[in-house]
N, C-alpha and C positions, 0 to 999 in steps of 0.2 A: 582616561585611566585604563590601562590596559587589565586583560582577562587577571594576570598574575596580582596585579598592587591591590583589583577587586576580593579573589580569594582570601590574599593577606589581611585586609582588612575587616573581611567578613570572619576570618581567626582569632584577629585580635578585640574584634564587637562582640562576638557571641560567648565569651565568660563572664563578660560587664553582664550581659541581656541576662545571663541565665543567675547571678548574682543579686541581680536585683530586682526578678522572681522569687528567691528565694528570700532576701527580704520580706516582701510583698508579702509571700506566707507567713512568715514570722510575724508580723502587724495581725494579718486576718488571724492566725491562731492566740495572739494575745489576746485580739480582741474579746474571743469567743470566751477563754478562758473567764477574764474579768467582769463579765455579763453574767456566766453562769455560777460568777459565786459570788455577785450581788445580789441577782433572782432567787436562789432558793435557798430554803430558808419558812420561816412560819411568821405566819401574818397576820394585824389585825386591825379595822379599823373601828375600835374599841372605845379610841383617845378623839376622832370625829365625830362619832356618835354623840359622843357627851355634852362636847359644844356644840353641836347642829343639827337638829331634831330633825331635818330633813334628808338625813342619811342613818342608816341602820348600823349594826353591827356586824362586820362579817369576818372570818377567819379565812387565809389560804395556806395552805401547805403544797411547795413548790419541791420535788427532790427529782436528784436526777436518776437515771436506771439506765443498764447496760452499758456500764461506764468500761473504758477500755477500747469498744470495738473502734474509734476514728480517733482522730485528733481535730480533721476538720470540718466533724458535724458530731455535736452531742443531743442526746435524749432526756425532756424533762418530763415529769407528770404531776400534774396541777391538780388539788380536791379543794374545791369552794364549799362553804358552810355559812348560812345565815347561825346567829346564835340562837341556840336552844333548838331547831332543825333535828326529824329525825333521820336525814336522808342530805347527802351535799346536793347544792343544787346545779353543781357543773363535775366533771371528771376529762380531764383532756389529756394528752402527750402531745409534746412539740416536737418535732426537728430542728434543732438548732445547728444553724451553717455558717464557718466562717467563708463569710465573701471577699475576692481579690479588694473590694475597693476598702477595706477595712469595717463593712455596716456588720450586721448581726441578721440573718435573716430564719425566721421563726415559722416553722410551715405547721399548720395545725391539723391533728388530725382526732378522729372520734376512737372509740374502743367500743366493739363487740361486746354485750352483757358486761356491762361496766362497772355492775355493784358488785362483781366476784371481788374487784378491785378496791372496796373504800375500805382506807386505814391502810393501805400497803407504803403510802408512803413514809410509814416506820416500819416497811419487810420491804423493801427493793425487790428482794430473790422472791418473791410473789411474780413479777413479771417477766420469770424464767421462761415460764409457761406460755408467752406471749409472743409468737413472730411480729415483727414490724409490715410484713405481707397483709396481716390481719386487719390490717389500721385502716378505714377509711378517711381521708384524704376530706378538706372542708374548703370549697373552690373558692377562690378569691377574697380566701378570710386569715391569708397568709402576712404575717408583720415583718416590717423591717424597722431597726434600731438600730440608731447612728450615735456615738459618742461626742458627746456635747461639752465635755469638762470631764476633770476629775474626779473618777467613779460616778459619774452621769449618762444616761443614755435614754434617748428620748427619739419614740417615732411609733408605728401604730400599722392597720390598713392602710392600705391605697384606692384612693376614691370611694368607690359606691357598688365594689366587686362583689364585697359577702353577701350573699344572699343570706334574706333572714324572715319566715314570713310569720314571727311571734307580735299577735295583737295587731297581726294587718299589713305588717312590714312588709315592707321591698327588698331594705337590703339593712346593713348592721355598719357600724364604722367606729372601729376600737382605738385609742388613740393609749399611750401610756410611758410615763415616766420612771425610769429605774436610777435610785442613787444606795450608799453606804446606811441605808437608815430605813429601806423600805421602798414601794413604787404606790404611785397613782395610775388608779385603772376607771380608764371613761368609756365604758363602753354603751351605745346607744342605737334605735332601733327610727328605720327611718322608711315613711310612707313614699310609694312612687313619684308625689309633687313634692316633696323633700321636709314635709310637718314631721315633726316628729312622732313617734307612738311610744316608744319606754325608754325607761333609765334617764338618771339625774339630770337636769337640766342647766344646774349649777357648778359644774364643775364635777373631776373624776371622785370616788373612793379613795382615799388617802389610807394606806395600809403601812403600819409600822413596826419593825422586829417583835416579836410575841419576848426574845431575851434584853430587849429594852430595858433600862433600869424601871424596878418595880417604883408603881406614884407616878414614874416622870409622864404626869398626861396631864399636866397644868400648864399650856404654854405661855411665854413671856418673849415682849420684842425687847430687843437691845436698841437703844440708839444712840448711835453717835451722832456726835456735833463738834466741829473740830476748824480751825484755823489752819490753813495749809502755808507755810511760808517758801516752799524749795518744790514744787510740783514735781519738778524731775528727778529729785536724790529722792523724793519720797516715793514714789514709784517704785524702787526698790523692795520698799517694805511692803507693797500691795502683789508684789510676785512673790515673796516669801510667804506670805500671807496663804495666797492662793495655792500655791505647791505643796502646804503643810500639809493641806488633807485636815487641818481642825475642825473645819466647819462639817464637814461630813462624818465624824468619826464623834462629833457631840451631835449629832443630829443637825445641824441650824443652817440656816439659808438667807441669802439678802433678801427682803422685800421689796427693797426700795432702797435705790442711789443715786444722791445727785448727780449732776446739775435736773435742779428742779425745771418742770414742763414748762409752767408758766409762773408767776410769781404773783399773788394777790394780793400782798401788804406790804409794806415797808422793803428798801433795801438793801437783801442783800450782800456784805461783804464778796468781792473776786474768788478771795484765797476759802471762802467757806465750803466746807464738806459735809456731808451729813447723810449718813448710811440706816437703815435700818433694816435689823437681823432677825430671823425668828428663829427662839430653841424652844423645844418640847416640856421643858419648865426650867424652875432656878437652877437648879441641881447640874443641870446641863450647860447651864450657860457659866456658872462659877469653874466647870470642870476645863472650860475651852478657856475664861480668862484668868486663870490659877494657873494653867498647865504649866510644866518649862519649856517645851515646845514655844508656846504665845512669849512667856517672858523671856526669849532669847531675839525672838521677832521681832518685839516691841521694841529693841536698843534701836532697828534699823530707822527708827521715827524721832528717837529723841534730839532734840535743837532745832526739826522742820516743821514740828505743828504743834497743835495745843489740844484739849480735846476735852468735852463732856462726856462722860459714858454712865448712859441712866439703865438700868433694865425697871422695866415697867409689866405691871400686869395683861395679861390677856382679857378680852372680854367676851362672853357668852352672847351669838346673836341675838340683838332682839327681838322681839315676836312677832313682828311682822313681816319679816324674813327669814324667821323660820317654820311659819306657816307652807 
């Protein structure tokens, strides 16, 4: 290839390259956007408590401040509250950045005299007052959050960085799920031969919109049971299904879908399906299958399958697992 057909060619590469840069940012700043207005927001795991004596009550208020300065890194500030507390018992600000490869990355940092601060996250312009210079910086206790589904995002620390040395620790290792209805936050404190020393052992804090329909803390699984006669035409309606955004937007989530692991009695049928759903109570789940959203959905299924659909109560653990 001579010097000339090289130049040419490096002419006609470099608005593709610098196009699809620009792409690149348009994904990383979506992402960031849809992250930061699933997270914040007020919080509570209120509706846990109730069924599982082995977690408390706590509230978070998530808001953002100095909105304007980036597009691709925004500022949030977090106030944690056990209930009844006269004092939160966490105050943080994040840095949030949109990363080229599309993740969310969450750099955490402390605040100077941090109770000037509680209750500002209903006065934003309180943290006027505030340089980002001022912030100390929290080493290796920094999160990254990758989008997993629609309005889903799930990811946490990286290994065994944070240092943490409450109740003996070594180091701390946060893990957490953010969707359309709230996040799960697991965070836990961990000895230098890897025992643990605090927080839950069973799974994160389950925190749900504090503007959640008032009641809906009774939950209920849905379950289906269905005959599938056309696998492929019905696949149609399991992308509509998921594209809707219903399941998020009424709270609910699969627990469980077949094809089952192993099979212990009887059986059977090929063509059988069998899903089960959790929504935050009745109310929620009559709103996802009443909606016209679902019954425009549901035509995609009719003539390929057959279907039970029970919603069943929830039950309170028993006390031997909630000891």
């Amino acid at each position: 290839m001579t010097k000339f057909n090289k130049l040419l060619l490096l002419a006609l590469i470099a608005p593709l390259l610098g196009l699809a840069a620009l792409a690149r940012a348009d994904v990383a700043t979506a992402a960031l956007e849809d992250y930061l207005r699933l997270q914040t927001g007020s919080f509570t795991t209120a509706q846990q408590a109730k069924l599982d004596a082995r977690y408390e009550t706590a509230i978070w208020h998530v808001a953002e401040i100095w909105p304007g300065r980036s597009t691709t890194e925004r500022w949030i500030y977090s106030e944690s509250w056990m209930k009844d507390a006269k004092a939160p018992y966490m105050q943080r600000i994040s840095r949030l950045v949109a990363e080229p490869d599309g993740t969310v990355s969450g750099h955490r940092l402390t605040i100077p005299d941090s109770k000037r601060f509680v209750g500002a996250w209903q006065q934003i312009d309180r943290f006027n007052a505030l340089d980002p210079g001022e912030l100390a910086p929290l080493p290796g206790c920094d999160v990254v959050m990758t989008r997993t589904g629609r309005e889903r995002y799930e990811g946490g620390t990286l290994g065994n960085r944070c240092g943490n040395a409450y109740k003996g620790s070594a180091y701390a290792i946060s893990q957490a799920t953010v969707t359309a209805d709230g996040f799960t936050n697991w965070d836990r404190g961990f000895a230098a031969n890897g025992e643990q020393t605090w927080g839950p052992r069973y799974g994160g804090y389950r925190f749900t919109r504090l503007d959640a329909p008032v009641g809906c803390v009774n939950p209920v699984r849905m379950l289906v049971y269905g005959e599938i006669q056309d696998r492929k035409a019905f696949a149609a309606y399991g992308r509509a299904l998921g594209q809707s955004g219903l399941y998020p937007k009424n709270g609910g989530y699969y627990e469980a879908v077949s094809p089952a692991l192993e099979v212990f009695e009887g059986t059977p049928p090929a063509g059988r399906g069998v899903i089960i759903a959790r929504f935050p109570c009745l109310e929620a789940a009559r709103a996802f299958w009443n909606s016209p959203e679902y019954a425009e959905i549901r035509k995609l299924r009719e003539g390929l399958a057959e279907f039970e659909v029970l919603v069943l109560p929830g039950a309170a653990l028993p006390g031997y697992l909630a000891e």
